[in-house]
Biotite code that builds the C-alpha atoms (Angstrom):
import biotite.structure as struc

atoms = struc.array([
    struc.Atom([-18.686, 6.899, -28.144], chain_id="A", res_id=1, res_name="UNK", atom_name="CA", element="C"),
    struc.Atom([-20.865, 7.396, -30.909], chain_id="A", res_id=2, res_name="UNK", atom_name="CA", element="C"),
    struc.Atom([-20.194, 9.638, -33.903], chain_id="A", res_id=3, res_name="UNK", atom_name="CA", element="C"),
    struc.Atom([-22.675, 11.611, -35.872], chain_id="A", res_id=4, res_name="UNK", atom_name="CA", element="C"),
    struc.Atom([-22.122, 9.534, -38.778], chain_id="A", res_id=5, res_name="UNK", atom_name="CA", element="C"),
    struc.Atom([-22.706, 6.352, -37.159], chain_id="A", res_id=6, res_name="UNK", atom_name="CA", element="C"),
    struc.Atom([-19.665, 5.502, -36.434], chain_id="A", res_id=7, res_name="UNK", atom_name="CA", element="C"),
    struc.Atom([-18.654, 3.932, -33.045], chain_id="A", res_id=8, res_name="UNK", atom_name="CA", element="C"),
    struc.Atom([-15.226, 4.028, -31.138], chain_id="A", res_id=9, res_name="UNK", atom_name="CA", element="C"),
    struc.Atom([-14.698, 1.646, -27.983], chain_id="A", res_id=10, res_name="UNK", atom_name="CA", element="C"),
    struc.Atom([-11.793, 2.604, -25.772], chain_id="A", res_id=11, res_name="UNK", atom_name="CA", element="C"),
    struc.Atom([-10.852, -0.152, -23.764], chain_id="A", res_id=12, res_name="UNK", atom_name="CA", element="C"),
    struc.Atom([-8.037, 0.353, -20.516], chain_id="A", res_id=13, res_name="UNK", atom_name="CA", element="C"),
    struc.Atom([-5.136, -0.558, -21.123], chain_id="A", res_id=14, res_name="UNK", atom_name="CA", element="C"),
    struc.Atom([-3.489, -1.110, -24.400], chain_id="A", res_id=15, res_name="UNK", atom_name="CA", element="C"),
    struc.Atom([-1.861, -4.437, -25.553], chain_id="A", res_id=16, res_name="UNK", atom_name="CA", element="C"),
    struc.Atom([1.350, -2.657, -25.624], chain_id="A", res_id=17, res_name="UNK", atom_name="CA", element="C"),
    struc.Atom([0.888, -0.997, -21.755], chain_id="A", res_id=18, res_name="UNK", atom_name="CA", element="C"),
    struc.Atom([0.086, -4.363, -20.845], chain_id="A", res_id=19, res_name="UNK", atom_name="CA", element="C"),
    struc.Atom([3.211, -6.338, -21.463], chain_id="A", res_id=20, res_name="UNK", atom_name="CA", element="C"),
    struc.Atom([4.729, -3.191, -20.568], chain_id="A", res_id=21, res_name="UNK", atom_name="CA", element="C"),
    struc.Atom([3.198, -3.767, -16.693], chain_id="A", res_id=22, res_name="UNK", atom_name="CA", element="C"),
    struc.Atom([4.091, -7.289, -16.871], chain_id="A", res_id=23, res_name="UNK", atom_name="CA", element="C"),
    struc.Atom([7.743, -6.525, -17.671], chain_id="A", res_id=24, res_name="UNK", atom_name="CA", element="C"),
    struc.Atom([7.924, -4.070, -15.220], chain_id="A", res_id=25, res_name="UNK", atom_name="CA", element="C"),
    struc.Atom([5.874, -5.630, -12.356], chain_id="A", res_id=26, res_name="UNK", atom_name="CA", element="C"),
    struc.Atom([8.583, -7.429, -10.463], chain_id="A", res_id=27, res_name="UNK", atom_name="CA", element="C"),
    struc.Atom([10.484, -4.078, -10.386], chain_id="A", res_id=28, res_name="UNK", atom_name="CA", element="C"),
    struc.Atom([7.230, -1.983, -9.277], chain_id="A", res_id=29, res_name="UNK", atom_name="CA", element="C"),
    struc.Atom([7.017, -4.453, -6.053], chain_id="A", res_id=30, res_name="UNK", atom_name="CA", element="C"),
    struc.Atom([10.618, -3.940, -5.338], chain_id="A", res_id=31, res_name="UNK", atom_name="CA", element="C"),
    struc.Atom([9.994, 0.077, -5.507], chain_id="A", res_id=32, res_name="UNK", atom_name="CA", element="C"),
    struc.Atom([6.797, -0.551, -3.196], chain_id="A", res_id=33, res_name="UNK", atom_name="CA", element="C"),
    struc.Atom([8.369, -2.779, -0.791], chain_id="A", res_id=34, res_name="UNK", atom_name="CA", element="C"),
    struc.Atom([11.505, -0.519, -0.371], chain_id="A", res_id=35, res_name="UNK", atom_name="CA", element="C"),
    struc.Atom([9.054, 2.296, 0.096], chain_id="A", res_id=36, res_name="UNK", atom_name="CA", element="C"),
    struc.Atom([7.125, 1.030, 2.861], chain_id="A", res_id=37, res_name="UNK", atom_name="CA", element="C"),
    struc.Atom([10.254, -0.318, 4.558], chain_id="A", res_id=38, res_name="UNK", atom_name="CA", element="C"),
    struc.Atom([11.993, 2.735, 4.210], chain_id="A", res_id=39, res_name="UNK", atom_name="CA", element="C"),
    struc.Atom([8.621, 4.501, 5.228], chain_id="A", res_id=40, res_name="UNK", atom_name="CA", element="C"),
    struc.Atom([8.449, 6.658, 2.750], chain_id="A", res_id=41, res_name="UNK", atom_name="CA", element="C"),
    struc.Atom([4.082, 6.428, 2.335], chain_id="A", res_id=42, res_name="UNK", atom_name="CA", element="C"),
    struc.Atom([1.794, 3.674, 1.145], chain_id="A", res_id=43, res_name="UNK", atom_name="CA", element="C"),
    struc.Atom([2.164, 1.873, -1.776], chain_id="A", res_id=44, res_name="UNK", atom_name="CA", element="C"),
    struc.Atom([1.889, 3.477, -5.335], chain_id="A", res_id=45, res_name="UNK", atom_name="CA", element="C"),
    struc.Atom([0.917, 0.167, -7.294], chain_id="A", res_id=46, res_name="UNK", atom_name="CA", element="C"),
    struc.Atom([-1.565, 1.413, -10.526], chain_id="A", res_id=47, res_name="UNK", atom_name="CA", element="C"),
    struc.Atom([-2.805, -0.751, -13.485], chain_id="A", res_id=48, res_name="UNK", atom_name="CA", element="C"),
    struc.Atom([-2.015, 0.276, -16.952], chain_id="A", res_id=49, res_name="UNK", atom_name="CA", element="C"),
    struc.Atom([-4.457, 3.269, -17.922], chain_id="A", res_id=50, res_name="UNK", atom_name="CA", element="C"),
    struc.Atom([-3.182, 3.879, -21.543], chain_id="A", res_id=51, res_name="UNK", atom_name="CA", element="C"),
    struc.Atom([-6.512, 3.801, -23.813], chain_id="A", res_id=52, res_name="UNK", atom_name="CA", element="C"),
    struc.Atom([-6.693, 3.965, -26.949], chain_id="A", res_id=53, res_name="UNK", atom_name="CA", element="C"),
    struc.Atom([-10.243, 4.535, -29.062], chain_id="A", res_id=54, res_name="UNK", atom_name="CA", element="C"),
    struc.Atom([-10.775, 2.267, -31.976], chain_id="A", res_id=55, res_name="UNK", atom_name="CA", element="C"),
    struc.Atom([-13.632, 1.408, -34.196], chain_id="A", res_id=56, res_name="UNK", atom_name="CA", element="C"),
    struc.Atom([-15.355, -2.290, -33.168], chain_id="A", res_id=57, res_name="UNK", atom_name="CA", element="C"),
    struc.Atom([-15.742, -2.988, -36.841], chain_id="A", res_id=58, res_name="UNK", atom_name="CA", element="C"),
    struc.Atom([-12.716, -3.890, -39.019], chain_id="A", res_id=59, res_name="UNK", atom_name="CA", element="C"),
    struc.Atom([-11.083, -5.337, -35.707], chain_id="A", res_id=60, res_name="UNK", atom_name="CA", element="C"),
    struc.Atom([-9.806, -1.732, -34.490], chain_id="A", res_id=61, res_name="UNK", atom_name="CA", element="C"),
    struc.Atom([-6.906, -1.624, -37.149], chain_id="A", res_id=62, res_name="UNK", atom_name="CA", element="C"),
    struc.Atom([-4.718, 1.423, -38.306], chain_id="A", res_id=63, res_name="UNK", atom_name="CA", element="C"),
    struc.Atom([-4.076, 5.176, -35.953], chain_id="A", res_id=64, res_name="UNK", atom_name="CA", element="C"),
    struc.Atom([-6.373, 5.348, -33.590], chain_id="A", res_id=65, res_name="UNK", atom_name="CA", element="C"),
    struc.Atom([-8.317, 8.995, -33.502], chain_id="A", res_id=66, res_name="UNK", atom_name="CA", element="C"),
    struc.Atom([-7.844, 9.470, -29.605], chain_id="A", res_id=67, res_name="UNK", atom_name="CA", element="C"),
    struc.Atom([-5.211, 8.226, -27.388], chain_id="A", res_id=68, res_name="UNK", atom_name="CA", element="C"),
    struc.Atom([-4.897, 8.700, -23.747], chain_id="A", res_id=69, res_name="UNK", atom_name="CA", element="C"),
    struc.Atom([-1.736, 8.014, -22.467], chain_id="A", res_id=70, res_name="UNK", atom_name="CA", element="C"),
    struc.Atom([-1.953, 7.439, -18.651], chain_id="A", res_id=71, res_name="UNK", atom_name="CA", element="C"),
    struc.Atom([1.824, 7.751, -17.339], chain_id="A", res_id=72, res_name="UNK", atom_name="CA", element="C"),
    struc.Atom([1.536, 11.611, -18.580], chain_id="A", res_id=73, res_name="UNK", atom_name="CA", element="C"),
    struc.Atom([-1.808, 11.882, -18.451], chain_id="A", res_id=74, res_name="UNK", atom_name="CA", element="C"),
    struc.Atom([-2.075, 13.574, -21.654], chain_id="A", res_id=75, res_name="UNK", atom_name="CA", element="C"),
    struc.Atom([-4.442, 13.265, -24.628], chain_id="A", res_id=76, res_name="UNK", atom_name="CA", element="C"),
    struc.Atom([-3.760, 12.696, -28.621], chain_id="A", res_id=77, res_name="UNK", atom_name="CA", element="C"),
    struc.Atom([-6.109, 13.425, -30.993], chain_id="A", res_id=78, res_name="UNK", atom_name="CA", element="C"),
    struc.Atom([-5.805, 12.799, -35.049], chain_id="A", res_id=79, res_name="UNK", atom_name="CA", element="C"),
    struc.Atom([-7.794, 15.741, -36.217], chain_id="A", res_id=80, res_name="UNK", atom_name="CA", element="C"),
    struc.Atom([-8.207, 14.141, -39.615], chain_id="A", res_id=81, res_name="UNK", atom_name="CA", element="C"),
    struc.Atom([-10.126, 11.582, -38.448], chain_id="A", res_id=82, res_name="UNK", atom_name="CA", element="C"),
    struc.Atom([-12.364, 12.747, -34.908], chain_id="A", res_id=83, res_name="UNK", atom_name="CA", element="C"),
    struc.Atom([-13.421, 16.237, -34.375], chain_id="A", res_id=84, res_name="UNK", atom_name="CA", element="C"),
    struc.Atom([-11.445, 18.529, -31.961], chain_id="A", res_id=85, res_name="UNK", atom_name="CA", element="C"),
    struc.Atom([-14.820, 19.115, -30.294], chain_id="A", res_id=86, res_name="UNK", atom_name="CA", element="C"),
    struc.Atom([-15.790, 15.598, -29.986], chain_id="A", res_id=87, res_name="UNK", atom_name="CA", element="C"),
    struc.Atom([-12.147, 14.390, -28.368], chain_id="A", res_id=88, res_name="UNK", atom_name="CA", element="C"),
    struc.Atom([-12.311, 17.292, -25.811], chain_id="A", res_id=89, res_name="UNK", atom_name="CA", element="C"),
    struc.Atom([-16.005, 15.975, -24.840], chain_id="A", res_id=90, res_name="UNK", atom_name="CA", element="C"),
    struc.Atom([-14.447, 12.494, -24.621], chain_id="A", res_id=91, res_name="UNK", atom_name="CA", element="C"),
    struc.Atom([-11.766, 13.593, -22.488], chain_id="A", res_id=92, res_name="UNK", atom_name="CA", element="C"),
    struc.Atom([-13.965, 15.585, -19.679], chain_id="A", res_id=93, res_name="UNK", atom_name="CA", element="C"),
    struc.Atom([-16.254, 12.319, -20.199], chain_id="A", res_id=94, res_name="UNK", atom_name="CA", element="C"),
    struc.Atom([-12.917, 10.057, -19.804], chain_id="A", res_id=95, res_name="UNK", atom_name="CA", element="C"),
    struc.Atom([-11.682, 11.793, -17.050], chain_id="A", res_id=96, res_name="UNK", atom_name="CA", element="C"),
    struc.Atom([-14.553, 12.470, -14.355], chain_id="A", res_id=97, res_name="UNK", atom_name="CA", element="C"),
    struc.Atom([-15.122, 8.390, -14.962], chain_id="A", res_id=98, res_name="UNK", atom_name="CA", element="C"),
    struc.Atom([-11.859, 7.548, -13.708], chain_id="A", res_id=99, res_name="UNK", atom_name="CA", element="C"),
])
């Protein structure tokens, strides 16, 4: 998204952290999904990590981020000191009818 003063956030899926996360947990995730469908309890529940987190490009995306989605509760966190309230509940609608 770009910001009125120029400035440009990327928010890429998945977050380094959610992604050694899923590989830690993976092996267990198959046994929970194999159990299931043996036990037939439904389909398989198998999702990839969804946590993003919106960064400037510039300056390698260091420091807070000013909007985090965090995909396990599927809630939103905004910095208000550094992104507009507005602009993070446009991202969000945005965010979420793309997904």
């Amino acid at each position: 998204m770009e910001l009125p003063d120029g400035t440009r956030l990327v928010g890429i899926g998945g977050t380094v952290g959610s992604w050694v996360l899923y590989a830690v947990l993976s092996p267990l995730l198959l046994v929970y999904n194999v159990g299931s469908f043996v036990g037939g309890y439904g389909g398989p529940d198998w999702f990839l990590p969804t946590r993003t987190a919106w960064r400037t490009r510039d300056g390698l995306g260091l420091g807070r981020a000013p909007l985090k989605f965090y995909g396990l509760t599927d809630k939103y966190k905004v910095r208000t000191a550094r992104l507009d309230v507005r602009v993070a509940y446009a991202q969000a609608v945005v965010h979420d009818w793309s997904g």
